[in-house]
C-alpha positions in Angstrom: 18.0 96.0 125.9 18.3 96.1 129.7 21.5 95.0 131.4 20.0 94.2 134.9 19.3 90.4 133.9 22.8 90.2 132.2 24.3 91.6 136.0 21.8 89.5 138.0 22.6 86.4 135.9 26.8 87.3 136.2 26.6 87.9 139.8 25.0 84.2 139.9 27.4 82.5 138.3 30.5 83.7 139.6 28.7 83.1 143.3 28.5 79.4 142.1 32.0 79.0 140.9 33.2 80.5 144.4 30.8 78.0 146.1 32.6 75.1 144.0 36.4 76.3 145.2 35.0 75.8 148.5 33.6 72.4 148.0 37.0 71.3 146.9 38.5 72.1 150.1 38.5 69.0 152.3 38.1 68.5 155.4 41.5 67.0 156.9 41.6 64.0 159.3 43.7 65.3 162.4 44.1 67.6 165.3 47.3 69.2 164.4 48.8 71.8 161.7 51.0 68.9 160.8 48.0 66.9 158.6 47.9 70.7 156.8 51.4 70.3 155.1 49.7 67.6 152.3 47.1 70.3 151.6 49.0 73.4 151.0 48.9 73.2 147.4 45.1 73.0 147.8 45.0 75.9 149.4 47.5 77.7 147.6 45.6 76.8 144.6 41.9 77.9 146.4 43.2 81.6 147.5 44.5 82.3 144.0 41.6 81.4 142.0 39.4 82.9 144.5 41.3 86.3 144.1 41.3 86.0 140.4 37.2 85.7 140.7 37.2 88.8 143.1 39.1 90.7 140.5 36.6 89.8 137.9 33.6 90.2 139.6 34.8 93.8 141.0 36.2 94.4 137.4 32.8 93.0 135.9 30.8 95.6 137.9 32.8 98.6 137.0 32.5 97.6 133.4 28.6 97.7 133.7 28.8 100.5 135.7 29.5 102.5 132.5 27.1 100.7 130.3 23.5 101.8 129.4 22.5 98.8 127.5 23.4 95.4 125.8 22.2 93.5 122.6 22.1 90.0 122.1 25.8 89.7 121.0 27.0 91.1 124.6 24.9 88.7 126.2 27.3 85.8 123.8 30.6 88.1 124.9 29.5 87.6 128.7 28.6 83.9 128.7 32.2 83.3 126.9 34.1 85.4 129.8 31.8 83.0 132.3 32.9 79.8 130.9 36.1 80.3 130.8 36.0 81.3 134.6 33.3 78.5 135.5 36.3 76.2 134.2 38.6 77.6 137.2 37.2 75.3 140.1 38.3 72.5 137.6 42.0 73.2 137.0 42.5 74.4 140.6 41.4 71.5 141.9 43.8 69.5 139.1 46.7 71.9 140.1 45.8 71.6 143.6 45.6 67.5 143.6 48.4 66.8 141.6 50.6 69.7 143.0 52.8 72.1 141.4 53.5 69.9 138.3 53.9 71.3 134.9 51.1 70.3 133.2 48.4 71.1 135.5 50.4 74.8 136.6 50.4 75.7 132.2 46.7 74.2 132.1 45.5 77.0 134.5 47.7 79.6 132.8 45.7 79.0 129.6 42.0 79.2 131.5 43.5 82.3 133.5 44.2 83.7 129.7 41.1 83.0 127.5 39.1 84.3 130.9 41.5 87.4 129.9 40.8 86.9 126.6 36.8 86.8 127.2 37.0 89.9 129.2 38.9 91.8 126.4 36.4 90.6 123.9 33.6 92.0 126.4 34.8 95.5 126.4 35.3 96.0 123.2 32.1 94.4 122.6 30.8 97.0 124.3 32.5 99.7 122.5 31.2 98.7 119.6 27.6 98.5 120.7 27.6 101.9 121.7 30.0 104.2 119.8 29.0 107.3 121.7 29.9 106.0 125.3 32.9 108.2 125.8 32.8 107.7 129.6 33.7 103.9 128.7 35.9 104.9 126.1 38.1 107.4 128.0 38.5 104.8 131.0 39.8 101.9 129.3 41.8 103.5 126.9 44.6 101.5 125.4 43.9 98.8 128.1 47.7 98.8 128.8 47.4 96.9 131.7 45.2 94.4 130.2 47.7 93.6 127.0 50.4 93.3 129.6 48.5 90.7 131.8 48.1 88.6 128.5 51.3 88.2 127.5 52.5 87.8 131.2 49.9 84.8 131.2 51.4 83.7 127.5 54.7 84.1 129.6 53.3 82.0 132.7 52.4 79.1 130.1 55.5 78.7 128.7 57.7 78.8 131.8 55.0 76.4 133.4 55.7 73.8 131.4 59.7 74.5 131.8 59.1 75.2 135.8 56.2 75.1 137.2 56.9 76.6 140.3 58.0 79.9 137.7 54.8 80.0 135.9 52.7 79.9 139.2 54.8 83.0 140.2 53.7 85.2 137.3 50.0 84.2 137.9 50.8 85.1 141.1 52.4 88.5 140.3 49.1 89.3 137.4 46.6 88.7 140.9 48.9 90.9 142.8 48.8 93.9 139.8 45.1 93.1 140.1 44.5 93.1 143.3 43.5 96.6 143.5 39.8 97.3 141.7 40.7 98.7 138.3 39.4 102.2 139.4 39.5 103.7 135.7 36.0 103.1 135.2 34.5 104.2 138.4 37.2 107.2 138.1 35.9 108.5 135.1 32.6 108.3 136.3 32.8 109.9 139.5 34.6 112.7 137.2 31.6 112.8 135.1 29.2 113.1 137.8 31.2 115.9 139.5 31.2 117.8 136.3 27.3 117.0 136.0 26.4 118.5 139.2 28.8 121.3 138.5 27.2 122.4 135.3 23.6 122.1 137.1 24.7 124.2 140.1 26.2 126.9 137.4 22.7 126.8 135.6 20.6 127.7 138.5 
């Protein structure tokens, strides 16, 4: 089965959940920085969420980038990783409104996880779909990183609820680890292709 509707379909979605951060932002009544001060949780809350998208998408695109084809349980993987992020306008505009309180600060820890969560579940989906991919194989690995941002999020949860200020700071720290595409993927593929083109030249 083709991926190109499964991309196309991804690409969609996560455009729409950006769109819906944005809608959340409102528009504030006044001339001055001064009427900005009620809405810097908001925007606090906006920036993070939207970097945590950007990290997927980008992430989301390396993934595929590797991938020759899915069947109809990768299509189940991806729609679970795309709930979980579709709820993220939701409990940043809930953390945002109510302001760095403990309930809504753990509530977006555990939607930052099980989109974690989803995303782990996708790769190995993939793994298992096609057991002779060694190019996706050799990039992810152990998925060290990924394991770590799990139980940082775990981490972020539990502190949240203690402090919430503390919890936001780990999610904070995960984006930051993040921020810079997970290059693994497009690594190992720009490896391969050099050895490809290598091993044609040497043939000639």
């Amino acid at each position: 089965m083709g991926k190109a509707r499964l991309e196309a379909f991804s690409d969609g979605v996560i455009a729409i959940v950006i769109t819906i951060l944005v809608l959340e932002l409102e528009v504030p009544h006044g001339a001055t920085l001064a009427v900005l001060e009620p809405m810097l949780p908001v925007l606090l809350g906006h920036t993070l969420s939207f970097v945590y998208v950007g990290i997927y998408w980008n992430n989301h695109h390396h993934l595929f980038q590797a991938v020759r084809g899915v069947d109809g349980r990768i299509l189940w993987l991806n729609l679970h990783l795309l709930f979980w992020l579709s709820l993220l306008p939701f409990v940043t505009a809930w953390m945002g409104h109510a302001g760095v309180e403990t309930v809504p600060v753990a509530a977006y820890g555990a939607v930052l996880f099980m989109c974690a969560v989803g995303y782990a579940m996708l790769e190995h989906g993939l793994l298992r779909l096609d057991r002779a991919n060694a190019t996706l194989a050799r990039a992810i690995g152990a998925d060290r990183k990924g394991w770590l941002s799990l139980a940082a999020y775990a981490c972020g949860i539990a502190l949240g609820l203690v402090h919430a200020w503390l919890g936001l700071a780990i999610y904070v720290g995960v984006a930051i680890a993040w921020f810079i595409p997970d290059r693994r993927i497009e690594g190992r593929l720009a490896l391969e292709e050099g050895d490809a083109g290598e091993e044609a030249q040497a043939s000639r």
